[in-house]
N, C-alpha and C positions, 0 to 999 in steps of 0.2 A: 504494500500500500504506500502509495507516493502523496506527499503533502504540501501543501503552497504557503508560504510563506509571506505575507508582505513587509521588505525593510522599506523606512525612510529615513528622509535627512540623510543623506549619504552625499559628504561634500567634497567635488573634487575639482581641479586645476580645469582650468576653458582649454586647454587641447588634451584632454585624457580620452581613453580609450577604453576598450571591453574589457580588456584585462585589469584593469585600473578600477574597473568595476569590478571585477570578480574577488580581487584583493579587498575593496571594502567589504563588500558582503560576508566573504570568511571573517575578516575582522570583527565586525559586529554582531553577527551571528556564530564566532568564535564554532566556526567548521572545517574541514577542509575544501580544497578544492572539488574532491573527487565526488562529494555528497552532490556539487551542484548540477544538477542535469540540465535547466535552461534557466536565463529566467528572461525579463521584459519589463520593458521603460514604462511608469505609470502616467509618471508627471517630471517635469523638466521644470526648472527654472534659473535663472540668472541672478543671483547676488553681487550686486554693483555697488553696495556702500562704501566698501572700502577699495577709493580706484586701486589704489597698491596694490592688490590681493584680492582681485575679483575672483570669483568660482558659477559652478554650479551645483544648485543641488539637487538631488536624482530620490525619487522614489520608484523600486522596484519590488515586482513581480518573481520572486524565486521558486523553481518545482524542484523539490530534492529527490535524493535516489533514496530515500529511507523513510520508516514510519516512525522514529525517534523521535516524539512532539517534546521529549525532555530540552530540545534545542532552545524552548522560549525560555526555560526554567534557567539554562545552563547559562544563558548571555544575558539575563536579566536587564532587561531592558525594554521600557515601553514602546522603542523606535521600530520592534519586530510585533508583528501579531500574526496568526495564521491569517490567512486572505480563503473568502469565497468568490467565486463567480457570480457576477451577478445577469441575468441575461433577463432581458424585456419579453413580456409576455402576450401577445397582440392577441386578444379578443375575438369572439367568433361571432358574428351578426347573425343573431335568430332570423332576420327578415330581411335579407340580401337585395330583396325586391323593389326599396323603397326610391324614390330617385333622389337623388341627393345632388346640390349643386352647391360646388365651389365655385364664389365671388374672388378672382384675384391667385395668382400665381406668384409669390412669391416663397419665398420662406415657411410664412403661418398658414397659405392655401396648398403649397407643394407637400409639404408635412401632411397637411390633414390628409389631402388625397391618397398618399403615400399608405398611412392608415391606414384609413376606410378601407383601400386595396388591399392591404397584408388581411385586416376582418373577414373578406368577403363580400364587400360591397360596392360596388363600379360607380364613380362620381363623375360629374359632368363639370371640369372646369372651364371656367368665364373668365376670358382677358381682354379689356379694351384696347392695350397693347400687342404688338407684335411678335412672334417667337424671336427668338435672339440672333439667331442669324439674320434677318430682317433689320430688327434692332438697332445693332451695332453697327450698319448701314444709317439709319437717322441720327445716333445718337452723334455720329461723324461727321455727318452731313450740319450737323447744328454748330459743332464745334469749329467746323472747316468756312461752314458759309452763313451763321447765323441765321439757317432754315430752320424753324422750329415746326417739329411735329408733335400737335398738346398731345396726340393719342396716343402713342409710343415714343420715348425720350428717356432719360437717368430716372423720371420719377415711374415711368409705367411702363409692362410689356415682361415678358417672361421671368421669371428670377423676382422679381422684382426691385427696389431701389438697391436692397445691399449688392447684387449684381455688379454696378458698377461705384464699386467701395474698397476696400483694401481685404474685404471677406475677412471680416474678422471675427472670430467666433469666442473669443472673451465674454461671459457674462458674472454676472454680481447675484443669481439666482442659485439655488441649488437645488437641483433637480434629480432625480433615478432616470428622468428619460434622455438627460443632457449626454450621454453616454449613446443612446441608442441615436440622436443625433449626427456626432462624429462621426459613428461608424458608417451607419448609411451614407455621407457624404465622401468619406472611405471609399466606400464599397460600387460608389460613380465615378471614380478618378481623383479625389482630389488627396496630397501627400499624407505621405503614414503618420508622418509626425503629429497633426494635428489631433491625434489622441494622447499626447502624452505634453507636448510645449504648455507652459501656464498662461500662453498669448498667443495662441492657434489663430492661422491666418489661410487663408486659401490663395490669395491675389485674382482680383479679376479678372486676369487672364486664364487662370486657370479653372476658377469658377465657373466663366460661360460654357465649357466644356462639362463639367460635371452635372450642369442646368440641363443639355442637353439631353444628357444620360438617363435623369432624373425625369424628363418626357418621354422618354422611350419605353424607362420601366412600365410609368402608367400605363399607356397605350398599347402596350404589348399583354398588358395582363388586364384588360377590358373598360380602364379610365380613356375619357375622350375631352379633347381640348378643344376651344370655340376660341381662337384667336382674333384680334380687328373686332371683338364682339363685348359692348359695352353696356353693360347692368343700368340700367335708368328707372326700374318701378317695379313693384312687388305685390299683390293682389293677395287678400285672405279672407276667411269667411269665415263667420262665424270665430272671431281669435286663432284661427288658425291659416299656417299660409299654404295657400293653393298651387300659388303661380307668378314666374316673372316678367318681366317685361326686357328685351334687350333689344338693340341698335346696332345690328350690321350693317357697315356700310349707310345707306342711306333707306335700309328697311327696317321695321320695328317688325319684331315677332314674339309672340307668347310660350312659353317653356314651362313645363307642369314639373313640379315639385311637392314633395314630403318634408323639406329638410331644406335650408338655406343657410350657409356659412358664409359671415360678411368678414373675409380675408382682403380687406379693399386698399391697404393701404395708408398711407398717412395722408397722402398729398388727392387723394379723392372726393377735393372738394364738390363739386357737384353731384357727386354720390352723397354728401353729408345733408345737403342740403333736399335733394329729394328723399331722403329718410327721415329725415326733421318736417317736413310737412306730409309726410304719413305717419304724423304723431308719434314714431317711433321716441325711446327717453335720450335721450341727448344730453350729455353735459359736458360743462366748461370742465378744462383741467389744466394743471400746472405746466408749460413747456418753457423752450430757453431759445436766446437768440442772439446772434454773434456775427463773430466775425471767422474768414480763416485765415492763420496767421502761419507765414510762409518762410523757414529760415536755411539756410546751408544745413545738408545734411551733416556733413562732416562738423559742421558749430556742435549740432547736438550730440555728435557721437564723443567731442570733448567733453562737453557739460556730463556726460551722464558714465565717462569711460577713465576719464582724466586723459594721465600720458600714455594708455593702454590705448587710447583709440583707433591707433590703425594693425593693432592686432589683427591676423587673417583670422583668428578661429573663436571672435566676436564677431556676433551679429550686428545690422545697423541698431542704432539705439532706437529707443521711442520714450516717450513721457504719460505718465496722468496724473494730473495735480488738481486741486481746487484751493480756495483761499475764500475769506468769510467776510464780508466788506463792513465800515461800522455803517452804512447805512441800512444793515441788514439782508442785501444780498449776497448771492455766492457767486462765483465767477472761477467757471473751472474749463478743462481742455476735454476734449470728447471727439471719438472717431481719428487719432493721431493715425496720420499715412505714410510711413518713414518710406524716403527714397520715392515721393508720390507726386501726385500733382492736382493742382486747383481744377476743378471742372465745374461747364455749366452746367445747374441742376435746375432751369427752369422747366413747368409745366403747361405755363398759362400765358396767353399771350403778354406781349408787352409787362413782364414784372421780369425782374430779373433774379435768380438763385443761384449758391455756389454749394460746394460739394468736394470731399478728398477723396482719392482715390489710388491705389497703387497696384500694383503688379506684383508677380507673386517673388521676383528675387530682388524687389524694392531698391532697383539699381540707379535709381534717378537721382539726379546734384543737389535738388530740395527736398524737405520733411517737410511738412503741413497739416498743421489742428484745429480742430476747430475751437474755437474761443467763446465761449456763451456765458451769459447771464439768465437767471432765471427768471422768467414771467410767469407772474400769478394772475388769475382772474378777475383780482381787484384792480388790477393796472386796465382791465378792458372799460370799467366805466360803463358797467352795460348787463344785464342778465342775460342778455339773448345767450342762447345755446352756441351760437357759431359768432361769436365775438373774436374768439382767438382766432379764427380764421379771417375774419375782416383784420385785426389787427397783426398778421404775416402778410396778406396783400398790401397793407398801407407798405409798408417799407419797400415790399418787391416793387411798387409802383414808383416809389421814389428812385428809389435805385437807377429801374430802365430810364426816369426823364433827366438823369444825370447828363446822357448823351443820347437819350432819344432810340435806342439799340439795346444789343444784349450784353456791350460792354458794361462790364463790372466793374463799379468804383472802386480806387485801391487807394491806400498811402502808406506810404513806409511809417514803423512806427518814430521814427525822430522826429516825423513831421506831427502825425498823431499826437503821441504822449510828451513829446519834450518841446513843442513849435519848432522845430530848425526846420531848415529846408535843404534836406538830406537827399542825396542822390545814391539810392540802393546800388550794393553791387550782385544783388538777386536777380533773377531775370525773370520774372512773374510767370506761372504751368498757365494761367486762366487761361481759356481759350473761347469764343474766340478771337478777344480784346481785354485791357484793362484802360478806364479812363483814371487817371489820378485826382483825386479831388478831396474835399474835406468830406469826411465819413458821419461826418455829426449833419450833415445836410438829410440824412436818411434815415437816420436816430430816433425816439423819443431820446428825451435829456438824461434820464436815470441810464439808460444803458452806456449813452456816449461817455460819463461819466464813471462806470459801472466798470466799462472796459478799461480805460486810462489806469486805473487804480490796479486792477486786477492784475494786467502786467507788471505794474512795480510790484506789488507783492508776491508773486510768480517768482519775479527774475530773484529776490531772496532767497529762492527753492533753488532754482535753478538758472543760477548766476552765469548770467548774457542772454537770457530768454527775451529781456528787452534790449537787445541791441538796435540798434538805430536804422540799421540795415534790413531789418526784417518785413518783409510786406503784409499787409491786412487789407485781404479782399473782402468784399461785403456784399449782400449779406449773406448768413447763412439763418436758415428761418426753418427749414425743414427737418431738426434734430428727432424731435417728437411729434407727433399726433396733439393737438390741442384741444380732442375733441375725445369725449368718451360715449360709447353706445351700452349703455347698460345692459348687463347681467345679472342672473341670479347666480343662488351656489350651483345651481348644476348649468351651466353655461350658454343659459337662454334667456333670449328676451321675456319679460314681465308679460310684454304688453302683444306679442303673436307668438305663441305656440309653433316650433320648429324653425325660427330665427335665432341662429347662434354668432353673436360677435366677437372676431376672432383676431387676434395677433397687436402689432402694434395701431394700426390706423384706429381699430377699436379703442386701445386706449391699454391695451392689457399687454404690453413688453415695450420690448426696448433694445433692438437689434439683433443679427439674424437670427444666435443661438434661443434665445429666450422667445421670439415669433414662432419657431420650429419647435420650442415642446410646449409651447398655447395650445399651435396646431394640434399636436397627437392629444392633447387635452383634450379640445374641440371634437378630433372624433372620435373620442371616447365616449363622451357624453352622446354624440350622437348616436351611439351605438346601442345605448343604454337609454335613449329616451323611447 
């Protein structure tokens, strides 16, 4: 009988090796070599406190050749415990038959469907966007010529927004199904690592291939996609919903359902609003709004590496900070895209929106964060339900009549935070323009303000993050969903019977990983309603 082991904290040198490993393992499990048959990497991460003496620390998976459990007893030590397997248990749907239709292809609707398929039950996904090979035709098309397609762009169309992101799968959640996440996106192409790194990243280059993957499953195991096909209305009877209404092209057609999952999105503003006047519950909620602030990547690999920074077997750095302002707000970095680039994320005509984004060997000369402040719904001045949403348009609107275009207003921070009039020696990613201008023209006052401060308390963290040199594109208004569609405890609307709101546009996550176990949430419940 063979038994598994899990060591951690196992800390070693940033160019060490298998054997490097093998050797702590006997150390702290005070065994031989010979007892160890395999083991495998849990979680990885990088210790950079001290530039001097940076490491890693490793938690691992050991399978011994013996049934000696006396080994926990013998090495006394809490850093060992035996290890189980934990493996996800997908549900079987009594009534397979039901039609079920996912709103939205991202993350929280690709999950779900994903689901419902593993149960037994064949879902109909709804995308007002384009599959991604299509896609990445507009979304270049925008960047190259300032063609804006509102129907397909960075905010809509297969994958959905995190698509075109730095695919980073870090969350602040703890989940049992966060696990069965990874592996499935594993299990479509995307690197092994990203079950074990503490900052799992895919890059989106490599993501739109594993999107792809991830469409073929469905459709190969009896899920069917409606791409160019856009949710506009929802029809129920008697509290319960019957039917939707969708916009192909320039047709409307009716679509019979048992089951509706609104995976729609953050940036689905006209979906909010035709939900909001079918009385669906609606509420305001807390999101943030910023800027992205654009530095040498090599800047940050000093700040975070010291004199190690151009070590070959360091990866590029990244950052996440926050800071606590005395007027109350907070002012933190979010979405960091080392070796990335600024891109347009608008949706709507005439506003304009920005967005990080990187590749997956983040080889690019700039890092780029995003910068936010947090808005609360006492800043909208307003009970209406879609306030936060008028109040991201105001700014997007300011923005575009900076220059009339989808040039993006930018200024270095010397100019911003210190008044000089500083000549960066960055060269700005936005595409497909930056106008230089005062960024308080686009502002309410608490943020222009909000922001200024944040960076000096920042660069205390992380001493040069206010360098003079650095650029702040604007805005970035799309971090979160401002808008919640309420649920109950079992993940359905109050107020129709068989409307489930799902992932971040609903209001319930906050980037891909945590969208992707809403989703399996979502059809879980639906499985069981």
């Amino acid at each position: 009988m063979k038994i598994m082991i899990k060591i951690s904290n196992i800390k070693l040198p940033i160019n060490y090796n298998d054997s490097d490993i093998v050797k702590s393992i006997c150390k702290k499990a005070k065994i031989n070599a010979d007892v160890i048959r395999s083991f495998t990497l849990l979680k990885r991460s990088l210790d950079a406190r001290h530039k001097n003496d940076i490491k890693y620390i490793l938690s691992v998976k050991v399978e011994l050749n013996t049934d000696e459990k006396a080994v926990f007893n013998h090495a006394k030590s809490n850093e060992i415990s035996e290890y189980f397997e934990e493996k996800y248990n997908f549900f079987k749907a009594e009534n397979k038959d039901k039609k079920v239709v996912v709103v939205g292809s991202g993350p929280a609707g690709l999950f779900c469907a994903y689901t419902l398929i593993k149960c037994g039950i064949k879902p109909l996904i709804i995308e007002r966007g384009e599959k991604i090979e299509e896609r990445v035709k507009s979304v270049n098309n925008f960047f190259e010529n300032g063609v804006l397609n509102t129907k397909s762009n960075i905010q809509f169309g297969e994958g959905g927004a995190g698509t075109f992101s730095d695919g980073k799968l870090n969350t602040g959640i703890k989940d049992k199904r966060i696990k069965l996440v990874l592996e499935t996106f594993v299990s479509f192409g995307a690197p092994k690592e990203i079950l074990y790194e503490q900052k799992p990243h895919i890059g989106t280059d490599i993501l739109r291939k594993v999107i792809i993957n991830f469409r073929n499953y469905i459709e190969k195991n009896g899920g069917k996609f409606l791409f160019n096909t856009q949710f506009t209305d929802f029809c129920a009877d008697k509290g319960k919903i019957k039917s939707i209404t969708v916009l192909r092209g320039n047709t409307s057609e009716k679509i019979e359902c048992d089951y509706l999952i609104l995976a729609i999105g953050h940036s689905a503003r006209d979906t909010f609003y035709s939900l909001y006047d079918n009385k669906l519950n609606l509420q305001q909620k807390p999101f943030a709004v910023g800027v992205r602030i654009e530095h040498k990547q090599e800047l940050i690999n000093k700040i975070q590496f010291g004199n190690e920074y151009k070590n070959p077997h360091l990866p590029v750095a990244d950052y996440k900070t926050a800071v606590h302002l005395p007027n109350g707000r907070s002012v933190y970095t979010f979405c960091m895209c080392p070796g990335g680039y600024v891109v347009a994320a608008a949706s709507e005509q005439n506003r304009v929106v920005v967005n990080g984004m990187s590749n997956y060997k983040r080889d690019n000369e700039n890092a780029n964060s995003a910068l936010l402040v947090n808005v609360l719904p006492q800043d909208f001045n307003s009970d209406f339900a879609l306030a936060g949403v008028e109040f991201q348009r105001k700014i997007e609107e300011k923005a575009f009549n900076i220059s009339k275009n989808y040039s993006a207003p930018c200024q270095t921070v010397g100019s911003f935070v210190f008044g000089n009039n500083t000549i960066s020696n960055i060269t700005p990613t936005y595409k497909p323009s930056v106008t230089h201008c005062d960024l308080g023209k686009i502002f309410p006052e608490f943020i222009t303000n909000s922001l200024k401060q944040g960076i000096l308390l920042i660069d205390k963290k992380l001493k040069g993050f206010a360098d003079e040199n650095a650029i702040l594109t604007a805005p970035e208004t799309r971090s979160s969903s401002p808008v919640r569609i309420v649920r109950n405890a079992e993940f359905m609307s109050d107020d129709i019977f068989g409307i489930f709101p799902c992932g971040e546009g609903a209001g319930y996550a906050g980037g891909i990983t945590s969208a992707a176990v809403d989703g399996i949430k979502v059809a879980e419940a639906v499985i069981k309603a």
